[in-house]
N, CA and C of each residue as an Amber inpcrd file, in Angstrom:
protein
   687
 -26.9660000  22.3110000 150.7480000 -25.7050000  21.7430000 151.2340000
 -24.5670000  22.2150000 150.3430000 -23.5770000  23.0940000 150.8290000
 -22.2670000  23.1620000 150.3860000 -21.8160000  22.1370000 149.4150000
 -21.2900000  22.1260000 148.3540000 -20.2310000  21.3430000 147.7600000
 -19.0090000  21.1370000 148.0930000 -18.3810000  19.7870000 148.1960000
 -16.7640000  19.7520000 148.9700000 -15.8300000  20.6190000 147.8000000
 -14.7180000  20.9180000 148.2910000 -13.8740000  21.8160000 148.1030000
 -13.1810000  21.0880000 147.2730000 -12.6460000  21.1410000 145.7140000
 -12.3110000  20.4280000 144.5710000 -10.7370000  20.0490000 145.6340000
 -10.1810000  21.1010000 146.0710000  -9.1050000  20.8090000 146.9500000
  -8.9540000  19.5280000 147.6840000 -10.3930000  18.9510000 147.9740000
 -10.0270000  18.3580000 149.1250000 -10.7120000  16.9530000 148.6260000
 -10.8550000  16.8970000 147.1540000 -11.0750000  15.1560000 146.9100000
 -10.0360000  14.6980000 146.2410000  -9.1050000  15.7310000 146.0150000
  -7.8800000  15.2710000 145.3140000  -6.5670000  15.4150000 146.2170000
  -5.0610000  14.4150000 145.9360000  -4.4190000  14.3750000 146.4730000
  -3.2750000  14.6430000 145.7960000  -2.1320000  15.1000000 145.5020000
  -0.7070000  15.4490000 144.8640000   0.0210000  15.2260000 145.8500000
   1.4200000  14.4960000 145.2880000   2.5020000  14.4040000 146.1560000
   3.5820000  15.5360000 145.0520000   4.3880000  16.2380000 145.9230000
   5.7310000  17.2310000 145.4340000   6.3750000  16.0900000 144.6920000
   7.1250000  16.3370000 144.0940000   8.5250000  16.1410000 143.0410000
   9.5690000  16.5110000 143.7830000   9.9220000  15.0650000 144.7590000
  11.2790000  15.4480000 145.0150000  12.5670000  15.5180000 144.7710000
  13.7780000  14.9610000 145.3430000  14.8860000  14.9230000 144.5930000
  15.0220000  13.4260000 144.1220000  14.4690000  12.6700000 145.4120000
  14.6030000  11.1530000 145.1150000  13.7690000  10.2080000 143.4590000
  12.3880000  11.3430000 143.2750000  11.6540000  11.3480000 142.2830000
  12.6520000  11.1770000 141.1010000  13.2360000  12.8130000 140.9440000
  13.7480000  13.6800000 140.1350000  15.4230000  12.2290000 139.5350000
  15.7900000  11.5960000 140.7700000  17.0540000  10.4050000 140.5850000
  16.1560000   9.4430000 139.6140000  14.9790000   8.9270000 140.2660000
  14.2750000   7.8290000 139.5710000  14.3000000   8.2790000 138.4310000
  13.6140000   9.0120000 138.0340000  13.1920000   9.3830000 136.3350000
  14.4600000   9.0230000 135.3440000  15.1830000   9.9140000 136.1070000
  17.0900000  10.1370000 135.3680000  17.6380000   8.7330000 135.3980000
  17.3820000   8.1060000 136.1680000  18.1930000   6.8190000 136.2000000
  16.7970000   5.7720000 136.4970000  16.3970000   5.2980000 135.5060000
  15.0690000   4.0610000 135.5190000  15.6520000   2.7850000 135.0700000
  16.8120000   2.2370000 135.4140000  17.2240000   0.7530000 135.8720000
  16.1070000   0.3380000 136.5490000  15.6220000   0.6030000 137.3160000
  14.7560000  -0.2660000 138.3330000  13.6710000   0.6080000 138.5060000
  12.2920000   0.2430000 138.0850000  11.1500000   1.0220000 138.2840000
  10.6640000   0.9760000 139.5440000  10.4220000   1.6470000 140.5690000
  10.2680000   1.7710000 141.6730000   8.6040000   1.2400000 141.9280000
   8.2470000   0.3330000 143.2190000   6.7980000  -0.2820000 142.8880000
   5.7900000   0.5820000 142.8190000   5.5570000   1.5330000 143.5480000
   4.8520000   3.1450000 143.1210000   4.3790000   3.4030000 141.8760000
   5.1640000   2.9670000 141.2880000   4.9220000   3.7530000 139.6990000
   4.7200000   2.5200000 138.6470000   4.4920000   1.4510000 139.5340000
   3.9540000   0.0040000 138.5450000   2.2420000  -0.2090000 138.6670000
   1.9190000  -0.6020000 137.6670000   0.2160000  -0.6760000 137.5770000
   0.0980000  -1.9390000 136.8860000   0.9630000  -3.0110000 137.3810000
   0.3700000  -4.0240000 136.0050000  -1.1220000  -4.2720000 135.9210000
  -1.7580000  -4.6980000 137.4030000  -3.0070000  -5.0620000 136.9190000
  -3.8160000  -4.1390000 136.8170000  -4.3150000  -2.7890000 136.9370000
  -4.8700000  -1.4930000 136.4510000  -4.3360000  -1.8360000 134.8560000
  -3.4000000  -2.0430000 134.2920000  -3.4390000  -1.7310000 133.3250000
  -4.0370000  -3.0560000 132.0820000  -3.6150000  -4.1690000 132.3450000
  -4.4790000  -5.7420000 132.2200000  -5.7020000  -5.5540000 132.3000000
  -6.1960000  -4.9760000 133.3330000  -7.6050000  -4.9180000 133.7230000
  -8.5250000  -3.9790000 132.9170000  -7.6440000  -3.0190000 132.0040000
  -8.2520000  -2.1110000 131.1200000  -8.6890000  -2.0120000 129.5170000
  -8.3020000  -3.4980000 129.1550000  -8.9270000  -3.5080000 128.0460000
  -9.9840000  -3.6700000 127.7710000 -10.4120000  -2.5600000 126.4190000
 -11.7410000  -2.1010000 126.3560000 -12.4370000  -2.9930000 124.8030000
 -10.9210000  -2.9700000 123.9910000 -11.4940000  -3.2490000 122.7960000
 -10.9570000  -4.8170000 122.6240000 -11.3880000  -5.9010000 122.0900000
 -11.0910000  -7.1500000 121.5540000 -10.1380000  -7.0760000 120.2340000
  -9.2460000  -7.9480000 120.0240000  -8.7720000  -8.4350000 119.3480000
  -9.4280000  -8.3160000 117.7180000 -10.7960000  -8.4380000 117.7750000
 -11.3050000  -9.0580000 116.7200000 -12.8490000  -7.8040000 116.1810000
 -12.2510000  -6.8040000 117.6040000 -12.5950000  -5.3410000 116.8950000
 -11.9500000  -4.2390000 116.6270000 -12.4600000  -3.3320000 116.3000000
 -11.8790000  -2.2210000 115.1340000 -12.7640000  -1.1800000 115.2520000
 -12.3780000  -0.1310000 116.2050000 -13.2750000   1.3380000 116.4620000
 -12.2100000   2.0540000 115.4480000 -12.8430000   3.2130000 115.0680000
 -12.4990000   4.8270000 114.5230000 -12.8960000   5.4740000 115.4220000
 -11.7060000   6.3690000 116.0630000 -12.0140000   7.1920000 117.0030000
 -12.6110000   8.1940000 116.0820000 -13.4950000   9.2080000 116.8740000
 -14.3280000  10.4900000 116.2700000 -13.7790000  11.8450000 115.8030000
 -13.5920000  12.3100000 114.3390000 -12.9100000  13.0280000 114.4610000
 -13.9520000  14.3760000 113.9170000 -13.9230000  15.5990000 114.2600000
 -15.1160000  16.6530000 114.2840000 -13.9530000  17.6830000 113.3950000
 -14.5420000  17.9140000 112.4340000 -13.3520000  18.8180000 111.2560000
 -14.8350000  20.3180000 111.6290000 -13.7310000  21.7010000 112.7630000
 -14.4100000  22.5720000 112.2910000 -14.1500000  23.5030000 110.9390000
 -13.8310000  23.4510000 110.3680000 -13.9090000  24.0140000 109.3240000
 -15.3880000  23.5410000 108.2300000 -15.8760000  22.3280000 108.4970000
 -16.4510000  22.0520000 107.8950000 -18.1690000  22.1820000 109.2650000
 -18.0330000  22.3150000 110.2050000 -18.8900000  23.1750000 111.2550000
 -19.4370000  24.4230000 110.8460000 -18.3000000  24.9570000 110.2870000
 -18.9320000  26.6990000 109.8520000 -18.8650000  27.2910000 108.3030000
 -19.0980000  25.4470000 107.5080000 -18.8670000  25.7190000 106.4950000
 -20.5840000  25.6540000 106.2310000 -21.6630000  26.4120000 105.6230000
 -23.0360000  26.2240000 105.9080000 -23.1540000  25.0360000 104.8480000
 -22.4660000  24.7050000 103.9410000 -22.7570000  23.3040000 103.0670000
 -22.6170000  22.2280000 103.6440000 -21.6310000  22.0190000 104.4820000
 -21.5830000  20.9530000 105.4530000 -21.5610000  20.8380000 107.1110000
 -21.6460000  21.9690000 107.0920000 -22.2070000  21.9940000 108.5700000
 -23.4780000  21.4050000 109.6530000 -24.6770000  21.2340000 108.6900000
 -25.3220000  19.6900000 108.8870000 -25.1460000  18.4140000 109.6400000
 -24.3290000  18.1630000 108.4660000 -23.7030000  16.5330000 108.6890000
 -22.9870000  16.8030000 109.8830000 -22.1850000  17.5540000 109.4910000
 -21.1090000  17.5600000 110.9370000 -21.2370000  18.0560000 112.1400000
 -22.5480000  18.8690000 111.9060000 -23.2230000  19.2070000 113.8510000
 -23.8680000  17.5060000 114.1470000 -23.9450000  16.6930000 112.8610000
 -24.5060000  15.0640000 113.3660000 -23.4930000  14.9450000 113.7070000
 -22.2010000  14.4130000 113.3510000 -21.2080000  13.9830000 113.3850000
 -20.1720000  14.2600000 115.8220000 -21.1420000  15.9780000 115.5610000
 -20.7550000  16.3200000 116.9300000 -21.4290000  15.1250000 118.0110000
 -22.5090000  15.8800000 117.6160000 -23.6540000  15.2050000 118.3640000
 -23.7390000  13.7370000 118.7680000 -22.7870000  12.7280000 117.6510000
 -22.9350000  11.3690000 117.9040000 -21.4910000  11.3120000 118.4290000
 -20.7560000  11.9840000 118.6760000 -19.5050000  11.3730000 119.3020000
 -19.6670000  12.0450000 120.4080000 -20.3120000  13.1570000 120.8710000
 -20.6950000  13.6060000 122.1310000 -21.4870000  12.3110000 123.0200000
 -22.6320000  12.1470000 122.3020000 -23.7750000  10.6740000 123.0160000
 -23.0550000   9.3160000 123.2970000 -21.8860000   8.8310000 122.4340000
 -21.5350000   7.8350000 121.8280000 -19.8870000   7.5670000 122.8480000
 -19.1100000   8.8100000 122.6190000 -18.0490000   8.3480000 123.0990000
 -17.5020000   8.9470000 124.0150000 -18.4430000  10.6600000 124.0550000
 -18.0770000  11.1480000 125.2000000 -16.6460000  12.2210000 124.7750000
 -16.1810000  11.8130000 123.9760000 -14.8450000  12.7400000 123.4820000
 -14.5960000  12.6260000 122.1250000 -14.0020000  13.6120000 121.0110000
 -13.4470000  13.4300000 120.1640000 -12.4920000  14.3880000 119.5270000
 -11.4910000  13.8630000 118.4030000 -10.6080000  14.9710000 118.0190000
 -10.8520000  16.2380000 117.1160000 -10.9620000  17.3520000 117.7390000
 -11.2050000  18.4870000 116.8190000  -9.9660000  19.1170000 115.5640000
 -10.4190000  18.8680000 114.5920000  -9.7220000  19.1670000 113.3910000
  -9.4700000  20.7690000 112.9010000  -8.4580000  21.3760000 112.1420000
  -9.0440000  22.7560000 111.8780000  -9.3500000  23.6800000 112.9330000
  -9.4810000  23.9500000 114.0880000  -9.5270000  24.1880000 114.8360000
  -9.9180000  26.1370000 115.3280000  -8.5700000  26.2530000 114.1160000
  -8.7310000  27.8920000 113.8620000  -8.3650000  29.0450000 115.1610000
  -7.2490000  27.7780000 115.8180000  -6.4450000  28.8950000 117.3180000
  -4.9930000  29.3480000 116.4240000  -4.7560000  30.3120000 116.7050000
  -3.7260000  30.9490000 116.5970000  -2.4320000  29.7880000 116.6910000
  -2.1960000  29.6760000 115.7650000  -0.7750000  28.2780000 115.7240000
   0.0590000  29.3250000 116.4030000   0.4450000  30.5130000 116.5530000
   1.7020000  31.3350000 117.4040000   1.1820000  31.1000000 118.8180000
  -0.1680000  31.2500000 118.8190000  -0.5140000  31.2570000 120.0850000
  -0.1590000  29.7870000 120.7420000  -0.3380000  28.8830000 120.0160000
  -0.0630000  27.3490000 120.5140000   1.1830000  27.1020000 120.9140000
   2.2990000  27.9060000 119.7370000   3.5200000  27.4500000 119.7830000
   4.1150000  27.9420000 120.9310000   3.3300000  29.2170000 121.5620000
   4.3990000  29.9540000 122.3990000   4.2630000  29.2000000 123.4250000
   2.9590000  28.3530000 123.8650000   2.8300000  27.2860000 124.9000000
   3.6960000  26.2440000 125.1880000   3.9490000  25.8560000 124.6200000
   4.6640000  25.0920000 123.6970000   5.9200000  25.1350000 124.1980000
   6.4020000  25.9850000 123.8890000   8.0430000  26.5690000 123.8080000
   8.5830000  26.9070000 125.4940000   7.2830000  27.4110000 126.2820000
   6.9910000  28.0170000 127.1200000   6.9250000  27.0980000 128.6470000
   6.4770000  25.8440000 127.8290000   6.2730000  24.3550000 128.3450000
   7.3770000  24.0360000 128.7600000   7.8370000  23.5740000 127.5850000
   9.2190000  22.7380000 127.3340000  10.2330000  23.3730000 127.8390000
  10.6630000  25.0210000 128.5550000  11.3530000  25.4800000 128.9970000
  10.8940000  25.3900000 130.7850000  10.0060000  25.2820000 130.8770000
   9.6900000  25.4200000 132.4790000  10.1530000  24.0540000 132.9080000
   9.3370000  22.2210000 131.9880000   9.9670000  21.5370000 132.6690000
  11.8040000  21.0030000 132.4570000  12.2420000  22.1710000 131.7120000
  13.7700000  22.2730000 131.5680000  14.7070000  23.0740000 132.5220000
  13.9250000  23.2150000 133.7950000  14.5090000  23.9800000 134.7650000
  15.3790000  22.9640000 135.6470000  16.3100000  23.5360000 136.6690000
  16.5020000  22.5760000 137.6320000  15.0760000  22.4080000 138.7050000
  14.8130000  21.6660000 139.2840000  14.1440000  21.0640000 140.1260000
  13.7460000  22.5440000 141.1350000  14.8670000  22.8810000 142.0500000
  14.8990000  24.1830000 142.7550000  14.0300000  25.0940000 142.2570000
  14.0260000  25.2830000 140.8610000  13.3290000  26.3110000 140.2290000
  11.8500000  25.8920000 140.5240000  11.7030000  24.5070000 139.8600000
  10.2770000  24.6990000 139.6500000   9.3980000  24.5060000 140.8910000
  10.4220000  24.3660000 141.8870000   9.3540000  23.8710000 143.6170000
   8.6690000  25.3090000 143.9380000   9.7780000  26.2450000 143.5090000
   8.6340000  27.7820000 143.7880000   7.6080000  27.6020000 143.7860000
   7.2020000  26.8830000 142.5180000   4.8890000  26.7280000 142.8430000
   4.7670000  25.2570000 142.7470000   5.4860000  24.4610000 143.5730000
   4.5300000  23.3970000 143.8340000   3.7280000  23.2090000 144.8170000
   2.9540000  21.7600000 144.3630000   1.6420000  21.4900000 145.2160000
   1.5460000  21.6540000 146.4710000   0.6780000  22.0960000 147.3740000
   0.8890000  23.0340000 148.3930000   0.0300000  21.6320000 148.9900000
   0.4750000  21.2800000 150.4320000  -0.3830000  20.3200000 151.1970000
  -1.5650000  20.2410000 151.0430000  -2.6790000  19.0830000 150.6790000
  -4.2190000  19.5410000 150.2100000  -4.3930000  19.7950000 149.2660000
  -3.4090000  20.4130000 148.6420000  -4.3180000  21.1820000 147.3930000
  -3.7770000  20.3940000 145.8760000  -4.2700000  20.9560000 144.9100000
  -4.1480000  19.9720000 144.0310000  -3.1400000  21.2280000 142.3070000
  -3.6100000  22.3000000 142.8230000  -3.0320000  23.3590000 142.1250000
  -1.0050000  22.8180000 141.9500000  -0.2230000  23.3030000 141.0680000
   0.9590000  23.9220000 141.2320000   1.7440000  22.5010000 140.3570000
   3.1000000  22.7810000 140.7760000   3.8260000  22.0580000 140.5370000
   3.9850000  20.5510000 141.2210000   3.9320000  19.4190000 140.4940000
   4.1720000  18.0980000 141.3600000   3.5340000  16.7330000 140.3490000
   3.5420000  15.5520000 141.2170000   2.9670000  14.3870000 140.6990000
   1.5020000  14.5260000 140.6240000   0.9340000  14.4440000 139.1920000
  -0.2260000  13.9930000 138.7090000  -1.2840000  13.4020000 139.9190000
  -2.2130000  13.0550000 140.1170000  -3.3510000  12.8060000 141.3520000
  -2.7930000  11.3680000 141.6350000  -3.0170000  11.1580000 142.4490000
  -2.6930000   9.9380000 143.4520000  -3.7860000   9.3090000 143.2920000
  -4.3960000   7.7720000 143.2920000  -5.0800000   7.1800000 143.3080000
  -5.4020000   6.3200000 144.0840000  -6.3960000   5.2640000 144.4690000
  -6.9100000   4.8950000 145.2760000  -5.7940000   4.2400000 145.7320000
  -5.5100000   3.7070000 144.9240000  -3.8600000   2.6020000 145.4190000
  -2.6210000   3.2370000 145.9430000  -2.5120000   4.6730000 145.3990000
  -1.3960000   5.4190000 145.8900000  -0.2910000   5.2720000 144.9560000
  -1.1040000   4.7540000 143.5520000   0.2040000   4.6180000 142.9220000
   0.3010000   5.7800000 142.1180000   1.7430000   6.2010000 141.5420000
   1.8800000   7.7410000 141.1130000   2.1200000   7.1060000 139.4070000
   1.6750000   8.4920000 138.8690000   1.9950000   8.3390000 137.3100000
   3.6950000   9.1260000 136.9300000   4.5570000   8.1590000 136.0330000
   5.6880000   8.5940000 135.9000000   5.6750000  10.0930000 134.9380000
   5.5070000  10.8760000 135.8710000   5.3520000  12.2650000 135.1740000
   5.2100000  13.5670000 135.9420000   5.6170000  14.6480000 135.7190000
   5.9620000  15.5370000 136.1570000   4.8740000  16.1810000 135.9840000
   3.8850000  17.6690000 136.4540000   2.6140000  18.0430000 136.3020000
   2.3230000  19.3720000 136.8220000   2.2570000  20.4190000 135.8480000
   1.6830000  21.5780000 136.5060000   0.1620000  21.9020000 136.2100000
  -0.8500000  21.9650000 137.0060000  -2.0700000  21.9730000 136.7700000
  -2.3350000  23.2050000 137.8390000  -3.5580000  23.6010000 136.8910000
  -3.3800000  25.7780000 137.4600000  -5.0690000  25.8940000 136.8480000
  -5.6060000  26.6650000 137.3690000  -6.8080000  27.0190000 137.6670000
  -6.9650000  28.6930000 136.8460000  -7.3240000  27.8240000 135.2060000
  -6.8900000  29.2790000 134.3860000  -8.1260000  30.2400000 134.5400000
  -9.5980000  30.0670000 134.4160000 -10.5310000  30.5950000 134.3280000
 -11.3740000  30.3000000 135.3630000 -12.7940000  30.9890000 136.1680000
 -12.3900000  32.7470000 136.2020000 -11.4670000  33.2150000 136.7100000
 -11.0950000  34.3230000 136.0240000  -9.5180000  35.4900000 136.5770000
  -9.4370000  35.1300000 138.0350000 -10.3170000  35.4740000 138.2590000
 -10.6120000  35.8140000 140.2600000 -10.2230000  34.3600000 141.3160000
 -10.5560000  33.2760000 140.0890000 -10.4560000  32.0040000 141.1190000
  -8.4360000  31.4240000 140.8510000  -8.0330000  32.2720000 140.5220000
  -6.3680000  31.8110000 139.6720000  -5.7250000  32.4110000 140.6470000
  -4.9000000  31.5890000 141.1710000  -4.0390000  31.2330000 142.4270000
  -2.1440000  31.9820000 141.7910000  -2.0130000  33.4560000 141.7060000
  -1.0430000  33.9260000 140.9000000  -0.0340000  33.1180000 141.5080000
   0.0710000  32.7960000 143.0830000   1.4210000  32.6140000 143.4970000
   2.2480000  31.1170000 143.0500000   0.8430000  30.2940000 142.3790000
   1.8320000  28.9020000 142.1720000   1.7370000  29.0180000 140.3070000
   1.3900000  30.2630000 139.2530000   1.8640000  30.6190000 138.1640000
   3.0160000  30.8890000 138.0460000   4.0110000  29.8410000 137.0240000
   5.3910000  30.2060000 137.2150000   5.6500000  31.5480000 136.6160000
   6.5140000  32.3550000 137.0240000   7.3870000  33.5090000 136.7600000
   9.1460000  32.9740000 135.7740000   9.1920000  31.7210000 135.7080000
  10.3240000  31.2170000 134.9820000   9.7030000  30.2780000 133.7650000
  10.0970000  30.3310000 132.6150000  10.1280000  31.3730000 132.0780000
   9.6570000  32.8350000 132.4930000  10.4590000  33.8670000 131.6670000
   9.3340000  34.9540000 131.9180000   8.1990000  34.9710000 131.4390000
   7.2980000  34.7030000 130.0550000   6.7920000  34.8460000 129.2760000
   5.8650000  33.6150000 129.7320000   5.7970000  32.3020000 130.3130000
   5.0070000  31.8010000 130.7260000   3.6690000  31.9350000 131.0080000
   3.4780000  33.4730000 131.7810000   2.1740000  33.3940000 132.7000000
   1.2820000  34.2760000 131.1810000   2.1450000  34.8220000 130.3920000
   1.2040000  35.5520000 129.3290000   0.8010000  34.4480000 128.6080000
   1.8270000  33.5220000 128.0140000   1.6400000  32.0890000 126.9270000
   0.5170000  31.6930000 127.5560000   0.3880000  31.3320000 128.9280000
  -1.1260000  30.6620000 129.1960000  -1.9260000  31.6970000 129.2870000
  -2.4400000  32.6570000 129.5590000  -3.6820000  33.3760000 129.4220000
  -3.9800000  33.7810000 127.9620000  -2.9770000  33.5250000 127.2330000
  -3.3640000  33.9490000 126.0600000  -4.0500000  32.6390000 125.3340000
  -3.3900000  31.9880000 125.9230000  -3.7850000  30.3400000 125.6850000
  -4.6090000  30.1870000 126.2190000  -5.3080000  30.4960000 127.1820000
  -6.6800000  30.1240000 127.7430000  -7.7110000  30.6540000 127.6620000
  -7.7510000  32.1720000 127.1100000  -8.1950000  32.9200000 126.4050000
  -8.9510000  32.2480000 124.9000000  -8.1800000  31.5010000 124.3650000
  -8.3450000  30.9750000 123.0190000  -8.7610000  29.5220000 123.4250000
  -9.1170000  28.8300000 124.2400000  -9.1730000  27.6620000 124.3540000
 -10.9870000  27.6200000 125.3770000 -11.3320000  29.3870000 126.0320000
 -12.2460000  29.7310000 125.9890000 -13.6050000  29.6380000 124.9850000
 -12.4600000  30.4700000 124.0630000 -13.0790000  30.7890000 122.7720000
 -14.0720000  29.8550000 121.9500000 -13.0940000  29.0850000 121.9400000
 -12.8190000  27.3400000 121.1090000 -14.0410000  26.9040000 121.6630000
 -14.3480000  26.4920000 122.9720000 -15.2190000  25.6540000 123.7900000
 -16.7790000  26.7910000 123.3360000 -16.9000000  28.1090000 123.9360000
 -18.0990000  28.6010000 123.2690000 -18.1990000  28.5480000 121.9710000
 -17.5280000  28.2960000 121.1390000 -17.7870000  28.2060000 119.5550000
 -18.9900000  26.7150000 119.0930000 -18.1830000  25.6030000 120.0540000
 -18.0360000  24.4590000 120.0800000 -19.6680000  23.9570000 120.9730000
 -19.7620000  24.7870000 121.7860000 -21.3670000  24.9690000 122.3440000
 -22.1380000  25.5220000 121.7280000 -22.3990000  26.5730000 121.2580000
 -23.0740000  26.9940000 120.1060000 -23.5800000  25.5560000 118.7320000
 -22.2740000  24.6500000 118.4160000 -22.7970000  23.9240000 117.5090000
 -23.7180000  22.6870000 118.1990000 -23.5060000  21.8740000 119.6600000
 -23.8730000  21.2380000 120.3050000 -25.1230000  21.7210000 120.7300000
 -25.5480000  23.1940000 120.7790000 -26.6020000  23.3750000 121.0330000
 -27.6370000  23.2690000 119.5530000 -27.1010000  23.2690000 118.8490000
 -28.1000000  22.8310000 117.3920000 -28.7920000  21.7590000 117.3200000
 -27.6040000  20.8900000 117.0980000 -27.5160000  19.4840000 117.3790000
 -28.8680000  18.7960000 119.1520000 -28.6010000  19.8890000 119.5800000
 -29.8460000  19.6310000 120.7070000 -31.2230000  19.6860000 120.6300000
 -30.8740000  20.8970000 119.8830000 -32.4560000  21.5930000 119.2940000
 -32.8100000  22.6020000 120.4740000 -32.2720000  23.1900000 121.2670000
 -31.6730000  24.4620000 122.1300000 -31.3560000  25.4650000 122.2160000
 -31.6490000  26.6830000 122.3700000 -31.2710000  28.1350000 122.1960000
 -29.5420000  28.1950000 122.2950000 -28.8720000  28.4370000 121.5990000
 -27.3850000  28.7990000 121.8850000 -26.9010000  28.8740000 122.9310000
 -27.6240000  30.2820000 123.1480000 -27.4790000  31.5750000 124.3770000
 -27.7530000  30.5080000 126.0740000 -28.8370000  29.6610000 125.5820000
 -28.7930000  28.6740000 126.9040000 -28.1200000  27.6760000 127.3090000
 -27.0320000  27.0190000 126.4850000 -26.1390000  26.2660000 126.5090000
 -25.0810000  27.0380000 126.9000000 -24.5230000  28.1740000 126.0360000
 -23.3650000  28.8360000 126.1710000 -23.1580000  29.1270000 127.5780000
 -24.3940000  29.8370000 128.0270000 -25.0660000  30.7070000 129.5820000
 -24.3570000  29.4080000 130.4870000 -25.2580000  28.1110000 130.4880000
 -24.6200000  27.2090000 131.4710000 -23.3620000  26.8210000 131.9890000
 -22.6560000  26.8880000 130.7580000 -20.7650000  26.6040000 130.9750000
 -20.4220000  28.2170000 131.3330000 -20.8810000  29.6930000 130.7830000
 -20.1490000  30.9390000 131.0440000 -19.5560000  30.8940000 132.5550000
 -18.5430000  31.6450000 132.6610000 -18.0240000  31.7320000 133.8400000
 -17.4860000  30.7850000 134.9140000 -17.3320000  30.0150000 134.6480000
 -17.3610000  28.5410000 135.1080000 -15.9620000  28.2500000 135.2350000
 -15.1950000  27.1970000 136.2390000 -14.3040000  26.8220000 136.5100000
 -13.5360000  26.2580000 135.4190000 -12.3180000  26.6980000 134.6360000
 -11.2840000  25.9530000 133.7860000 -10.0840000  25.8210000 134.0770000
  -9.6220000  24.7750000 134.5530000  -8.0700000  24.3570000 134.9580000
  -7.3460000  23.9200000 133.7080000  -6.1480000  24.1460000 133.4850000
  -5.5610000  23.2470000 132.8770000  -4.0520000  22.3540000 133.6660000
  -3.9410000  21.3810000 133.0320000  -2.8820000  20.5580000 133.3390000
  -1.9230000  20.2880000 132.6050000  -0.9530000  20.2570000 132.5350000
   0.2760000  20.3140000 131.7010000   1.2490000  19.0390000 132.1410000
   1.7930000  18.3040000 131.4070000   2.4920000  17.1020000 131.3960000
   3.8370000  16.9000000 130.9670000   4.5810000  16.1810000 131.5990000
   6.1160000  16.1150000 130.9780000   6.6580000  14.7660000 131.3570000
   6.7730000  13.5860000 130.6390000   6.6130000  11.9820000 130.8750000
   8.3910000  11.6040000 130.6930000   9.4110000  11.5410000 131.5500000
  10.6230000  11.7100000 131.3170000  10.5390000  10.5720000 130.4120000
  12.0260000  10.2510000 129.8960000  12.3340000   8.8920000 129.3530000
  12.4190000   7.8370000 129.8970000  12.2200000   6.5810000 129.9090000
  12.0990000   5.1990000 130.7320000  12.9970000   4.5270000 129.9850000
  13.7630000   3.6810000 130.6640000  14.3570000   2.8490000 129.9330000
  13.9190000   1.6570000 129.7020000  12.8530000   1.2910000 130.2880000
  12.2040000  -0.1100000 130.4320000  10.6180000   0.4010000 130.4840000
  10.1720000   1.2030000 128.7620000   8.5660000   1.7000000 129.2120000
   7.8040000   0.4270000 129.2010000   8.4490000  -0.9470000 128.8090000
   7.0810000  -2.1930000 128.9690000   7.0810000  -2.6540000 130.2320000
   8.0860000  -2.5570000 131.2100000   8.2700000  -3.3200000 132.4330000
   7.1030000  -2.9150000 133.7880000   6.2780000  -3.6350000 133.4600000
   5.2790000  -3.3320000 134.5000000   4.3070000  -2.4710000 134.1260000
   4.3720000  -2.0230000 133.1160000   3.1460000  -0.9910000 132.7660000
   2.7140000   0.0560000 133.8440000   3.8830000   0.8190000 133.8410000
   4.3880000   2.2190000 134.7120000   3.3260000   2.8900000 133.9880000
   2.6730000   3.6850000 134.5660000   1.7770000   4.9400000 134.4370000
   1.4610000   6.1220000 133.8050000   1.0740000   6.4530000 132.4400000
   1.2370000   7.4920000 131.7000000  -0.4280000   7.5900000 130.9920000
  -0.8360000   8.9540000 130.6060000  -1.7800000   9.1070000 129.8380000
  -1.7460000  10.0020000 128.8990000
């Protein structure tokens, strides 16, 4: 049996002009973009506990004196929490920054500009509002999410061309964020007790999107617990 089309379990609404007024002028949060009880309903931790989120220092991964401990250290925040923050990292800080820079200039366009690649009916690629949810309520934020890896599955026409330098900042950036993740399998496969080459093999070639975020200013961010991650 076929697998459904990633297109078609997800939903995006465009960024329109009426959007584009709300953000600029948030006197009055529009009910769309309120979540009080989604957000009430989400506490995880008590009052009267105290987690440390997981933090994975590679430098000390490929350091062979402590690299040990800290393929444990992977391994239990992989089983345990499912995510954690990678330290040291060892990507090209130019390479980060030009993202960066590259970012912050695209969602600094007028509006006109950036509809060139937005979300296309169905689909979930391009320019627009973050995924829609069961409720239909939208997150206060602006969102380009693009389908960086494999080459072949990357949709050029909703890659912005404004900036110019944009469409290189992300492949170079995704290129390195490739990198990062097989480095990062290799140590998870230790930690398994697993051939490398058979971990690495499973993720190779494989679908990588990224998503990009831009959360305007609110003037009232406690009022209703409006939508952000």
């Amino acid at each position: 049996m076929e697998a459904p089309s990633y297109d078609m379990l997800v939903n995006r609404h465009e960024i329109t002009d009426a959007a584009v007024s709300v953000f600029a002028d948030s006197a009055q949060i529009p009910e769309k973009y309120i979540r009080t009880e989604e957000v009430l309903d989400g506490v995880i931790v008590g009052e009267d506990e105290i987690y440390e989120l997981p933090v994975v220092d590679m430098a000390r991964l490929l350091d062979p004196k402590s690299s040990a401990l800290e393929i444990a250290k992977l391994g239990s925040a992989c089983r345990n929490w499912g995510f954690f923050q990678l330290t040291n990292h060892g990507v090209d800080k130019a390479v980060v920054q030009h993202m960066k820079d590259n970012t912050v200039q695209f969602f600094s366009l007028p509006l006109e500009s950036k509809k060139t690649v937005a979300v296309r009916r169905n689909g979930f690629e391009g320019f627009g509002h973050h995924y829609s949810r069961a409720s239909d309520k939208l997150d206060w934020a602006e969102s380009v999410i693009l389908i960086t890896q494999p080459v072949q599955d990357r949709n050029m026409e909703l890659w912005p061309t404004n900036p110019p330098t944009f469409r290189n900042a992300l492949e170079n950036y995704s290129v390195d964020m490739t990198n990062l993740v097989m480095q990062l399998l290799s140590f998870m496969a230790t930690d398994l007790g697993v051939q490398q080459e058979a971990l690495q093999g499973a993720f190779s070639g494989k679908r990588q999107s990224m998503a990009i975020h831009y959360y305007p200013p609110c003037r009232h961010p406690g009022d209703g617990h409006h939508a952000a991650h």
